[in-house]
KOLDRENPA-975436 format. One record per residue (C-alpha): residue in one letter; x negated, z negated, y negated. Coordinates in steps of 0.5 Angstrom, whole numbers, padded with zeros to 4 digits, always signed. Each point is the difference from the previous one (the first is absolute). Layout:
REM KOLDRENPA-975436
AXZY;...
END
This chain:
REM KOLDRENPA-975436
X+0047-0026-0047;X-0001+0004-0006;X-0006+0002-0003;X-0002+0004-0008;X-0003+0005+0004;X+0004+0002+0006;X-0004+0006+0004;X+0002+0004+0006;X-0005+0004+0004;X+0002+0005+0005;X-0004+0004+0005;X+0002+0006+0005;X-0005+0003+0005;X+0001+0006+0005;X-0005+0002+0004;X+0001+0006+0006;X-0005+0000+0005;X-0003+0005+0005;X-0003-0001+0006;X-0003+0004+0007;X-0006+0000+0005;X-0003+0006+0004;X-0002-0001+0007;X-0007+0004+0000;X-0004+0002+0006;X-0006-0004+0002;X+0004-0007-0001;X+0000+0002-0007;X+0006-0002-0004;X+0002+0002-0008;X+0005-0004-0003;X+0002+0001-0008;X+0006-0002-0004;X+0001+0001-0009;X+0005-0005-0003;X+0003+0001-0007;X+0001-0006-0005;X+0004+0000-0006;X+0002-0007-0004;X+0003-0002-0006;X+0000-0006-0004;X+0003-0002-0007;X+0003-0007-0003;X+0003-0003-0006;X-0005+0002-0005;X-0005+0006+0003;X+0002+0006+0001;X+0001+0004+0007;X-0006+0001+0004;X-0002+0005+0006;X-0005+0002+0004;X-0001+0004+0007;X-0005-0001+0005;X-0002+0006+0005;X-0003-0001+0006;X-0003+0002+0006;X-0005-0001+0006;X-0003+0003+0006;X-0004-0004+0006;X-0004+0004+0006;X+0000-0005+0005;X-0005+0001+0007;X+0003-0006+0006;X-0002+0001+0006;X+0000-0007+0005;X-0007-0003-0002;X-0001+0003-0008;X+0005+0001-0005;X-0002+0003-0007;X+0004+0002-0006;X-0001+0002-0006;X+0005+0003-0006;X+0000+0001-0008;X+0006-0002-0005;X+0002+0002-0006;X+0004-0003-0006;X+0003+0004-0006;X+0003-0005-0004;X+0004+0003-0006;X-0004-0005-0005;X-0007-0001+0003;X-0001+0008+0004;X-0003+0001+0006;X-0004-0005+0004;X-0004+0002+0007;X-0001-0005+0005;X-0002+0000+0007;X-0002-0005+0007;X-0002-0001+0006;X+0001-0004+0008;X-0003+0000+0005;X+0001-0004+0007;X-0005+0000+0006;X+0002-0004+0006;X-0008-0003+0002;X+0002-0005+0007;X+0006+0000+0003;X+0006-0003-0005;X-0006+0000-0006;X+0001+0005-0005;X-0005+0000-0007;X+0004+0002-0006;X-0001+0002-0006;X+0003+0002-0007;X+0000+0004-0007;X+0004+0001-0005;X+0001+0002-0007;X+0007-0002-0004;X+0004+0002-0007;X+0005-0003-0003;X+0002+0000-0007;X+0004-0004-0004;X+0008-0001+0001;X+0004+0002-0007;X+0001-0008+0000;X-0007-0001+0000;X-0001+0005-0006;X+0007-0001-0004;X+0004-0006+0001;X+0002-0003-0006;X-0001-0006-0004;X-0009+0003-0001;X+0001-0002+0009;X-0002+0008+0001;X-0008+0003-0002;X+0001+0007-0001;X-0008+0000+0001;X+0000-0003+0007;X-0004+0005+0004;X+0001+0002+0008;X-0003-0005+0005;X-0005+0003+0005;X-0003-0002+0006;X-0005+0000+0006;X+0001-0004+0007;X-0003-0001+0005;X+0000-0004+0006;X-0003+0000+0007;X+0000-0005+0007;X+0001-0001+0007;X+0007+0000+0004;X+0001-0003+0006;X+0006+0002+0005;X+0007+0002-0004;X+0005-0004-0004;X+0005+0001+0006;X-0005-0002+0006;X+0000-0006+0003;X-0007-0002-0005;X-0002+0003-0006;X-0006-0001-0005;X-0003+0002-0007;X-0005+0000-0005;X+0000+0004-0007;X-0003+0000-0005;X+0003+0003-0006;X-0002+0002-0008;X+0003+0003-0006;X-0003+0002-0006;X+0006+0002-0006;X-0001+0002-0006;X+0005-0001-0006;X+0004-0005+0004;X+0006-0001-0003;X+0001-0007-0002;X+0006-0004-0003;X-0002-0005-0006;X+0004-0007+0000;X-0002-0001-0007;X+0001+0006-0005;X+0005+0002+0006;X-0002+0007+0001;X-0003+0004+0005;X-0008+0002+0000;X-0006+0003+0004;X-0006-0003+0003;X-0004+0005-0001;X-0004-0003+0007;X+0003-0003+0006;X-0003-0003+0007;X+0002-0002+0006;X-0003-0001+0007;X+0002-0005+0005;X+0000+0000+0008;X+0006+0000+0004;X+0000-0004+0007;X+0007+0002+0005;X+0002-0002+0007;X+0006+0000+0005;X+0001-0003+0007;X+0005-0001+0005;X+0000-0005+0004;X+0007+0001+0003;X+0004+0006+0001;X+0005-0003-0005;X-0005-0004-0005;X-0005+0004-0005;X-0005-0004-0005;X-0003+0005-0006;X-0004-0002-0006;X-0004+0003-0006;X-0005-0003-0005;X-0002+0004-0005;X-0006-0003-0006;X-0001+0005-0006;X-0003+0000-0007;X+0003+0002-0004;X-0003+0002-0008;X+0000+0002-0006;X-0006+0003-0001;X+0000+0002-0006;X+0001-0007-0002;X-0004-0003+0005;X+0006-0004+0002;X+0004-0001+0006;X+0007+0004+0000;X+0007-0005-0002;X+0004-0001+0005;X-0004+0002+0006;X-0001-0006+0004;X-0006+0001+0005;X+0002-0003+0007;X+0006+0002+0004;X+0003-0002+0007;X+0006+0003+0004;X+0002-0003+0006;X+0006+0002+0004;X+0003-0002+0006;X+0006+0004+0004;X+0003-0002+0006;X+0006+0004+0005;X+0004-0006+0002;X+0003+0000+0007;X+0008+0001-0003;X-0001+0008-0001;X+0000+0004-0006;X-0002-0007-0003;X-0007+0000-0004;X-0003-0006-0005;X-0006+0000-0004;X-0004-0003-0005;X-0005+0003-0006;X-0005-0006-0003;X-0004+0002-0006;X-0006-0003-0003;X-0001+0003-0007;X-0007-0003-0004;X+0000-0001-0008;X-0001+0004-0005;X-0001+0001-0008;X+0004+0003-0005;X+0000+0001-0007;X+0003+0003-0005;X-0005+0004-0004;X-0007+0001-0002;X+0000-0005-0005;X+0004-0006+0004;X-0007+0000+0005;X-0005+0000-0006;X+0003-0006-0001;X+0000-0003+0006;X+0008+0000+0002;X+0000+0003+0006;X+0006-0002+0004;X-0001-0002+0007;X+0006+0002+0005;X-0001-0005+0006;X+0000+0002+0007;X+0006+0000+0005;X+0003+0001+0007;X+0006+0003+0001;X+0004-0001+0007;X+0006+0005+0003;X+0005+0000+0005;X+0002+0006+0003;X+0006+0002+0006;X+0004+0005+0002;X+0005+0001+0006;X+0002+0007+0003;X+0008+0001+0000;X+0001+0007+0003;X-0007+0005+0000;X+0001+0001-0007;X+0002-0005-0003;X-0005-0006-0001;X+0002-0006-0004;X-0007-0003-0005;X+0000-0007-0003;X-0007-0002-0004;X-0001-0006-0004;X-0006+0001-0005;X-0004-0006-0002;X+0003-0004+0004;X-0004-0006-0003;X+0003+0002-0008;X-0009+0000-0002;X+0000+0001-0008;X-0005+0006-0001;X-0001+0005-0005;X-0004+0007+0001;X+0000+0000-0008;X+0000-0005-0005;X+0006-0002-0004;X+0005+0004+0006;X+0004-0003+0004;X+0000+0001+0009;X+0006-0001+0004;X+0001-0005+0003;X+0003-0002+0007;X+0004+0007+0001;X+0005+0001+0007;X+0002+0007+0001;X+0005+0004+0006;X+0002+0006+0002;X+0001+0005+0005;X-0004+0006+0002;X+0003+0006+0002;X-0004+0005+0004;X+0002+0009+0001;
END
């Protein structure tokens, strides 16, 4: 199909990475890395555009079998937007038994891809600013994901600044200057069998743009996963199913579709999966999967479409 205006955008990203630790005395335990990024971008009607990120980090670590704590620092220098420090921290600490109580915090940073900033046809905003972030999360855990029960309750919270947003209606990016989202996740696992295990999550969050006083599109607030594995009598044969239960959301396109009240609703919507595998040798597996088993019509964002019932299969190969 031809068209006035024929564009081309091509993108190349090389990216090397470092990483190590250090086993220290008194249940001690350094681990560091550095990264280096370089991307380039250009299309039909921009010239080309580059830019580097230089990383690197460092986490002292404490673990011992009833307290674990671990804190670090990152640093991002970004070509464009210079140097940013971040820092976090962990701590786990076994209570009872199979108890543990957990928490978490972390601070984050991510500028905005040579797309977001350039690409053509005004979709690019050279004035977009970096994302930043806190998170924080804390909770109780029961047992492990790999034993017989499992159990877990967190809750969780993150603050971001300078949220990058993608306006449907000007088509472009933008920042929010103030995003929140605090939810609560609930997890478990059983096996009643040796050769069948249950597991599901659900996840309730609120997610909002504060800046505007209204929720965030595309963020549904409710989601459920169940799945369901089972090792059948002919060995090497293994079969499974994930159900997901998605809530409805909003989206809009812009600042203006909300003043006057066109707010899209997206419905809510359950997806099914089949899945199997069969071991030919040690390592070679045979896998099939069947997503969207009952063909469901959603959509994640207004206007775009979402696969329908898809068959896949293949083979994995292990060294």
């Amino acid at each position: 199909v031809s068209t006035p205006f024929p564009s081309d955008y091509q993108g190349l990203s090389e990216r090397g990475t470092l990483t190590g630790d250090l086993e220290l005395p008194m249940n001690l335990r350094l681990d560091f890395g550095a990264e280096h990024e370089w991307t380039r971008a250009f299309d039909t009607f921009d010239a080309r555009h580059t830019a580097t990120l230089d990383s690197g980090h460092v986490l002292l670590g404490y673990y011992s079998d009833r307290l674990t704590l671990a804190a670090g620092a990152r640093v991002d220098s970004h070509s464009q937007f210079g140097s940013h420090w971040t820092g976090g921290a962990n701590m786990a600490l076994r209570l009872a038994g199979a108890l543990r109580l957990r928490a978490s915090y972390g601070e984050g940073f991510k500028a905005p891809s040579i797309y977001q900033l350039y690409a053509g046809f005004g979709t690019g905003n050279p004035g977009l600013k970096p994302e930043t972030s806190r998170s924080y999360d804390a909770g109780l855990q029961y047992g492990e994901r790999t034993g017989p029960v499992f159990a877990s309750l967190t809750w969780f919270k993150r603050d971001t600044r300078n949220l990058i947003y993608y306006d449907n209606a000007s088509f472009t990016y933008f920042n929010t200057a103030s995003a929140s989202v605090n939810g609560v996740e609930i997890e478990g696992g059983v096996r009643p069998t040796a050769s069948l295990s249950l597991s599901g999550n659900f996840t309730w969050m609120a997610p909002r743009d504060v800046t505007n006083a209204r929720d965030l599109a595309r963020r549904p607030r409710n989601t459920i996963n169940l799945a369901a594995d089972w090792q059948a009598p002919l060995k090497g044969l293994s079969l499974g199913v994930d159900f997901r239960l998605v809530s409805n959301a909003i989206d809009y396109n812009s600042a203006y579709n909300v003043a006057v009240g066109t707010i899209r609703n997206l419905p809510s919507y359950t997806l099914t999966t089949l899945r199997g595998a069969y071991d030919l040798t040690g390592q070679v597996q045979l896998f099939a999967r069947l997503e969207n088993v009952g063909d469901s019509r959603y959509q994640t964002a207004f206007g775009y479409n979402t696969p329908g019932r898809s068959a896949y299969a293949g083979l994995r190969v292990k060294y």
